[in-house]
N, C-alpha and C positions, 0 to 999 in steps of 0.2 A: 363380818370382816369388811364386807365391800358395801356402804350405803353411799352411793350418788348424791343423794339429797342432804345427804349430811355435809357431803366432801362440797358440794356450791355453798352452802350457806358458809362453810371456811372461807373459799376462795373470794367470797364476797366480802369478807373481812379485809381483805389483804390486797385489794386490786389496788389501790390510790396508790398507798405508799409503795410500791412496787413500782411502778410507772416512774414514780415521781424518780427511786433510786436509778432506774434506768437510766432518765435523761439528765444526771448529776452529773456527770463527766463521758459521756458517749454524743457521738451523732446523732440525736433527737432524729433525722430525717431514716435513718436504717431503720427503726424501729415502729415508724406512725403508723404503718397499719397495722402491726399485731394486737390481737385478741392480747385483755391483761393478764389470761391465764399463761398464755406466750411467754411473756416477760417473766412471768415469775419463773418456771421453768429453765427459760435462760439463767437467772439470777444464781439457781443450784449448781447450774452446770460448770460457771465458770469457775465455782471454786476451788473446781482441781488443777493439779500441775498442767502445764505445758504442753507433757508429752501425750495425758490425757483427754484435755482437748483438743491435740489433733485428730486423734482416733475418733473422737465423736463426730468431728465436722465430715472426715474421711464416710465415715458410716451414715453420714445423712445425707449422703448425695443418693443413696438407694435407699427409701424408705419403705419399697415392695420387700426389701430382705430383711429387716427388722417386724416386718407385721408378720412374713412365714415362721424367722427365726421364735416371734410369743406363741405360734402356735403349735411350734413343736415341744416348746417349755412349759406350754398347761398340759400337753398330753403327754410329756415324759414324766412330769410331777404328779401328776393322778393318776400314773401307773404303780411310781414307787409309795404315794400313800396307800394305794392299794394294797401292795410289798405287806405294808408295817399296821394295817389298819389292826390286825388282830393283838399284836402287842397291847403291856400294859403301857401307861403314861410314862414312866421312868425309862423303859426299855426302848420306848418310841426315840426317848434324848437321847438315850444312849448311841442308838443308827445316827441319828440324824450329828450328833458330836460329830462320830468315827468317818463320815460323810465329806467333814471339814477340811480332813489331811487327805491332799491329792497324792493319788495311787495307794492309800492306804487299804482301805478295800480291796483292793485289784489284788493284795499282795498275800493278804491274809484268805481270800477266796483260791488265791493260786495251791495254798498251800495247805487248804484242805481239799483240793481237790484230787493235788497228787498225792496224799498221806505225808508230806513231813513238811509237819508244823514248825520248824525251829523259830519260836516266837522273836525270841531275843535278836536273831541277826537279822530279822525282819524291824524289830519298833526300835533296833539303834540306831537307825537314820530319823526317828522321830521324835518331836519332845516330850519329855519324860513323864510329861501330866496326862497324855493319852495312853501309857502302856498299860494299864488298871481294867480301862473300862476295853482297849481292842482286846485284851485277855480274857474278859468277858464274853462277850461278843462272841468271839473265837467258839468258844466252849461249847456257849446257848443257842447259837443261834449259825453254826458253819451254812446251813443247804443257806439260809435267805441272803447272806455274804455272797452267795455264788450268783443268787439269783440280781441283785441288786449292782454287780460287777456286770453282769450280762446286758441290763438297762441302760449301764453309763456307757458302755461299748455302743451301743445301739446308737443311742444319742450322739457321742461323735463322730460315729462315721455318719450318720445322716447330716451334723450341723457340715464337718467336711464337703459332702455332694452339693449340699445347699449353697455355701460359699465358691464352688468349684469356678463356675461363671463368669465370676467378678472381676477385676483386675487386681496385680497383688498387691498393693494398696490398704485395699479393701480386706482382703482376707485377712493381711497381717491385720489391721485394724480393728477386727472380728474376733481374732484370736488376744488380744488387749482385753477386749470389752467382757469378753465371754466369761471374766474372770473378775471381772467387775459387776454383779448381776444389780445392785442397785442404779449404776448408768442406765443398764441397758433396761431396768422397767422405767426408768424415766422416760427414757426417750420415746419407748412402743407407748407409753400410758398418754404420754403427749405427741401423739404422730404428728398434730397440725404444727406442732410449734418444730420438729425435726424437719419434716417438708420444707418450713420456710427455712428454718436455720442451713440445709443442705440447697437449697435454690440462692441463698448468699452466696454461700461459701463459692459456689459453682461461676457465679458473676465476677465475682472484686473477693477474691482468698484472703489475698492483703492487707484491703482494708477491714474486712472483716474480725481477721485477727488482731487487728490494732484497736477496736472497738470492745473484742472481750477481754483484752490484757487490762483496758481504763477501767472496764466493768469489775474484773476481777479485783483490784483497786480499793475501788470504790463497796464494793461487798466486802472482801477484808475488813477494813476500818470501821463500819458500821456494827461489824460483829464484834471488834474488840470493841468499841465504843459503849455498844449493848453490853458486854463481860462486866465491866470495869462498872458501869452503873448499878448491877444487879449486886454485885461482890459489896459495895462498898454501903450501899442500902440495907443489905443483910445483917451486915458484921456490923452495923450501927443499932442494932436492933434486939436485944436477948432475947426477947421474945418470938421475935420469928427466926431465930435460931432452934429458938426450940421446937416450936411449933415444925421448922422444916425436920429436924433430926428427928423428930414421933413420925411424920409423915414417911419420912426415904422408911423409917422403921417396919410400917404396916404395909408401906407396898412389896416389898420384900416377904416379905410374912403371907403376905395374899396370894403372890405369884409363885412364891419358894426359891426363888432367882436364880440366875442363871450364876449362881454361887457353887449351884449344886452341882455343877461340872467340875469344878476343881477346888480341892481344899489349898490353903494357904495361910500363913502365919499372920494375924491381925498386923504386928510389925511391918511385916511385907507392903501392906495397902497399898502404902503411899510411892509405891518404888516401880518407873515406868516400864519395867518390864510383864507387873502384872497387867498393866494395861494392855500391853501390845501382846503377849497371850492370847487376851478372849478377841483383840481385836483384828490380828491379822489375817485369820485364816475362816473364809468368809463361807457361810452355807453355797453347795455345789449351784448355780443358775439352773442347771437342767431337774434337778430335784427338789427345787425350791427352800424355803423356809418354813419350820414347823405348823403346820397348821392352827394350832390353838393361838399362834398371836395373831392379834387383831389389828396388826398393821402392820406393814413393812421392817421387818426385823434380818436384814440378814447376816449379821454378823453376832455373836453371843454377847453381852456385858454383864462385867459384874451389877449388882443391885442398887452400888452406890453411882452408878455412872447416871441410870436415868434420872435420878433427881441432882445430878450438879456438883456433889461433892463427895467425901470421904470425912471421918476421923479420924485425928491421928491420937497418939498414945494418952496424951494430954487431958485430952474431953474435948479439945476445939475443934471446928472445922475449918476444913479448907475446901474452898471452891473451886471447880476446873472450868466450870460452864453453865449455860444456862439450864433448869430441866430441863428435857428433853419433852417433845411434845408427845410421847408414848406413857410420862409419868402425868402431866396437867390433863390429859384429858380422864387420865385415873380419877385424875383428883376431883375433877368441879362434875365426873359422873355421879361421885355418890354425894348428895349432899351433907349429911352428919358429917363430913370432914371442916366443912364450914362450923361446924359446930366445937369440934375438938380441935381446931387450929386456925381460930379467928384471924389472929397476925398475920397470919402464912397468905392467907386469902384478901384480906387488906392488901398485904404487900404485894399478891398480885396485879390485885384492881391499880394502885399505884401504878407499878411498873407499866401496866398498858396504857393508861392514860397521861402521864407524866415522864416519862422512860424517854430514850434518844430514840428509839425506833416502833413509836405506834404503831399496833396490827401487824405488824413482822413476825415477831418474834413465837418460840414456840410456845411461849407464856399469853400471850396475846393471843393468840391463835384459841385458846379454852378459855380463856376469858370474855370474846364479842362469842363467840359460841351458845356460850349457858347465858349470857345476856340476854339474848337475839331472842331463845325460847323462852323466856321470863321474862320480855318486856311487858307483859299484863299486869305484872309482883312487884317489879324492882322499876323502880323513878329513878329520875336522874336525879332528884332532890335527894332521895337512898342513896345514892353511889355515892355522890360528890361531898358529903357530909364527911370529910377525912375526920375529924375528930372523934366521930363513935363510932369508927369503922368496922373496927372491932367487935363490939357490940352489937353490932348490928348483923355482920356477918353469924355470929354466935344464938342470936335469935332468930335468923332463917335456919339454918342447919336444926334448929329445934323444931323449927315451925313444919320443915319438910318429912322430920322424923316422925313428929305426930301425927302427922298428913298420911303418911305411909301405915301405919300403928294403926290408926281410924280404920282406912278403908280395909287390912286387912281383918279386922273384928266385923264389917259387915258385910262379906261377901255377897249375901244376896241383894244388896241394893247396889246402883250403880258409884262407880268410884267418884267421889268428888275432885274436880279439879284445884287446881292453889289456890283461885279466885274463890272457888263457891267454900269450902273449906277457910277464909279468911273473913269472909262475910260472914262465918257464923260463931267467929271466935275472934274479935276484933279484938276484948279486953287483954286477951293471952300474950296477944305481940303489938303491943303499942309502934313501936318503930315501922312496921311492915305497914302499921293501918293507917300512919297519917295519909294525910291529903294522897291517891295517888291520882297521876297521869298518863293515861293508855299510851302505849308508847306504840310508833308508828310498822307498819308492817316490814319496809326497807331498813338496814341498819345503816346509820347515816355515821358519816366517815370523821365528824367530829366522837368524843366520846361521850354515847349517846345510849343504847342498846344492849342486851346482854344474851346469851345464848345458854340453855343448858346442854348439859350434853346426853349424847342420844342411847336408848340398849341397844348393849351389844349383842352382837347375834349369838347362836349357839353354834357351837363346831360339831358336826356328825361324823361319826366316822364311817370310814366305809370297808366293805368287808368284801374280798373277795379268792377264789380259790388260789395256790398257792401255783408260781408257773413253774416250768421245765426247765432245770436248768441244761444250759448249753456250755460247753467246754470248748470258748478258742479265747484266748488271752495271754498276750506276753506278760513280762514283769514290767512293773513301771517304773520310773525314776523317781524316789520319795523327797520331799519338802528339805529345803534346811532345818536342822535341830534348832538352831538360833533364828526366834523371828525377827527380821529384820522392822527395820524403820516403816509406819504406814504411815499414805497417803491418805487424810482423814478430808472427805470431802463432806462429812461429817451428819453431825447435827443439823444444820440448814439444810444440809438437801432432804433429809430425813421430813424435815418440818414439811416441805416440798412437795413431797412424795403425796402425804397424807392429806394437804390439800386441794392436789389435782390429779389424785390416780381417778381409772376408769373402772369397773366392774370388768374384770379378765373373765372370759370364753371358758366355758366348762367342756374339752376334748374330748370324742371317745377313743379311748387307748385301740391302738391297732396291734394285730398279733405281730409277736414279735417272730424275728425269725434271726437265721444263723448269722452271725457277722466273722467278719477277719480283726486278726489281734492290730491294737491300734501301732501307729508309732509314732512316738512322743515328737514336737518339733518346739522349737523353739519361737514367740510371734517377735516379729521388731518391730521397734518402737517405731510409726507412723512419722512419715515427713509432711512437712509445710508444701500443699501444693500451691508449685507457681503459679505467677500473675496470668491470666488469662491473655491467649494469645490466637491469634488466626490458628496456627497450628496444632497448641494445645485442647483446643475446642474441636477442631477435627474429632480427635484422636479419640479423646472422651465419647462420641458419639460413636465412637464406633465400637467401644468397650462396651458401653453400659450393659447392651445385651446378647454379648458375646463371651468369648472363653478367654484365657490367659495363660 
């Protein structure tokens, strides 16, 4: 899940045109010394509301509380895979769904602990597509309910001590983010670029905010720019229409999707409430996200979100977005997909090199990728041939197929690489063997380079004895039944994530011990700190490392 060397050779995909959008409408001089990985970071962060980043700027003035804050988050979340290592794979979803709805746990643990279950007056405060599986739950699995309530206890009163310190500010700020867990691995996975952003904010507030409101701006538009380009490329094209509608098809089918959380009427699809379902109610921060994805997943989607679109009753589709970078790097992983969906893979090549936002995008992002590692295969005289693009796409995907077929019929000899494997089957892929040209080791920031993409690791699980449970917990306050409206900071910061997370700290869990029942508070929304003043500068110094 975490390969470093993978996540640079993305990041080096995308550093230019990051910069470049930087200094499109912002003060070029706030920015000159950031590292490019900086900027791009900035770039996700702005595109949530307002009141969002205030809370970030607020929380980046201590970035000693956001590196304790990760490390109580790997060791709370490898306590509860601990929890569930024994479960099966369904059962695992199942915890981790029931995980989703705050105080749900708490409420169903309360009420097998004192013997009266009254399920019903328990799941009518919650939406109706969870009452199946907490029923579930309930039945199979009461003690680890009780156990898994006692973990989330533990975690907040310690994330509480932890923030105790701070000014309330900060805390409220804390209690924002806390609930936001994709902000907050951004910001711990790019400390260097929260440092600076928190060393701003701390100088000139003011202007600094006036600097990501243009930023923000300015990423907007790029992204509908990007939308609008992809949508209309598509829908000119039957063929990679189809080609995408087989594809959303098989990755769904591979994965089993997150479909499998809730049933719904095909009719239904297209109607924004099933969206805001899987999207509002976000995996807990302290127990992370399910371990078998291989990248930052923390909110559930249907199957047709990661690659961009839906069908409606018709046969046609409709586009919402671009895929997602969770679905392309599915894609240019296995090669036979070039093979079964030549268009599809044209139409990427396209998009990254002809598109409004070259090496941005999460399309771009698996496209200089599988480049990058195939520049020995693939020429620039290959790529930019748009007229057999197709075709040519359609004879690597064979050629990789065969390649793979060979080497596993000879296992006792060493595997051949694409090169030495091409050298001795030149007649079989004409396209692959004309003339080539070694392509250079850096991928050069015209469209030049291609990258494959890398295996993915294996997930282990891990198996440990089952704990004690402990009995102190009030009732909690449960979710609106109606999800409200989300804040989608979305796809881009997603794309984000995955080209500049770090390798997270593997914790060893500490024994737990008794806690007191929590009580619920309410966080508010973070203000605009003023201009910096002789007085306000004091005052700051004298908080930072003190109590409030």
């Amino acid at each position: 899940m975490k390969n470093t060397h993978v996540l640079s050779l993305i990041f080096a995909a995308l550093l230019i045109s990051t910069s470049l959008l930087l200094k499109a409408q912002t003060d070029e001089a706030l920015f000159t010394d950031w590292q490019e990985e900086d900027k791009a970071a900035i770039e996700a962060l702005v595109v949530y509301p307002e009141a969002t980043r205030l809370a970030i700027l607020e929380t980046a003035r201590y970035p000693e509380l956001l590196i304790r804050l990760e490390s109580m988050q790997a060791e709370t979340s490898n306590s509860f895979q601990e929890l569930i290592a024994s479960l099966q794979r369904d059962d695992q979803t199942m915890i981790y769904d029931l995980t989703r709805y705050p105080g749900l746990i708490s409420r169903l643990a309360l009420a097998k602990d004192t013997g009266q279950p009254d399920l019903k007056v328990i799941l009518e405060d919650y939406p109706e597509v969870i009452h199946k599986r907490a029923g579930q739950a309930f039945e199979r699995y009461g003690a680890l309910l009780m156990e898994i309530d006692q973990l989330d206890q533990l975690a907040d009163q310690q994330f509480r001590e932890l923030i105790k310190p701070y000014p309330e500010a900060t805390r409220d700020a804390m209690h924002v983010l806390v609930n936001m867990p994709e902000v907050l691995q951004l910001m711990t996975e790019n400390i260097r670029m929260t440092i600076l952003v928190g060393d701003l904010y701390r100088k000139d507030p003011d202007h600094l905010l006036r600097q990501m409101d243009s930023l923000q701006q300015v990423v907007a538009e790029a992204n509908a720019k990007e939308l609008d380009n992809w949508r209309e490329s598509v829908e000119d094209e039957p063929e990679v229409v189809n080609d995408l509608k087989a594809a959303g098809e098989a990755f769904a089918e591979e994965y089993g999707y997150d479909d499998s959380y809730y049933e719904y009427y095909e009719a239904d699809r297209n109607e924004k409430y099933v969206v805001e379902q899987y999207f509002y109610y976000n995996y807990p921060y302290w127990f992370g996200y399910p371990s078998w994805y291989f990248y930052p997943r923390w909110r559930p989607y249907p199957y047709w979100y990661e690659s961009g679109f839906y069908v409606v009753l018709d046969g046609h589709i409709v586009i919402q977005s671009l895929p997602t970078y969770y679905f392309t790097s599915w894609y240019f992983h296995w090669p036979q997909h070039h093979y079964y969906y030549p268009y599809l893979s044209r139409e990427f090549v396209r998009h990254t090199y002809y598109g409004p936002r070259p090496r941005t995008s999460s399309i771009a992002v698996s496209v200089n990728h599988w480049r990058a590692n195939n520049r020995n295969l693939i020429t620039d005289e290959w790529i930019q041939d748009d007229r057999r693009g197709a075709e040519r796409f359609r004879e690597y995907g064979k050629f990789e197929m065969d390649r793979e077929q060979y080497n596993q019929r000879h296992t006792q000899q060493k595997s051949l690489t694409p090169t030495e494997f091409l050298d001795r089957n030149r007649n079989r892929y004409p396209e692959l063997s004309r003339k080539r040209v070694t392509q250079p080791e850096r991928v050069d920031p015209t469209p030049r380079t291609r990258t494959a993409p890398t295996t993915r690791p294996e997930v282990t699980d891990k198996k440990t004895n089952q704990r004690e449970w402990v009995n102190s917990r009030t009732k909690t306050t449960a979710p609106p039944k109606n999800a409200p409206q989300v804040d989608k900071g979305a796809d881009h910061h997603r794309t984000t994530i995955e080209r500049s997370r770090v390798q997270r700290p593997t914790v060893t869990p500490k024994p737990q011990t008794k806690v007191q029942p929590r009580v619920k508070t309410t966080p508010t929304t973070p203000k605009r700190t003023p201009s910096k003043t002789s007085e306000t500068k004091k005052t700051r110094t004298k908080k930072s490392g003190g109590g409030s």
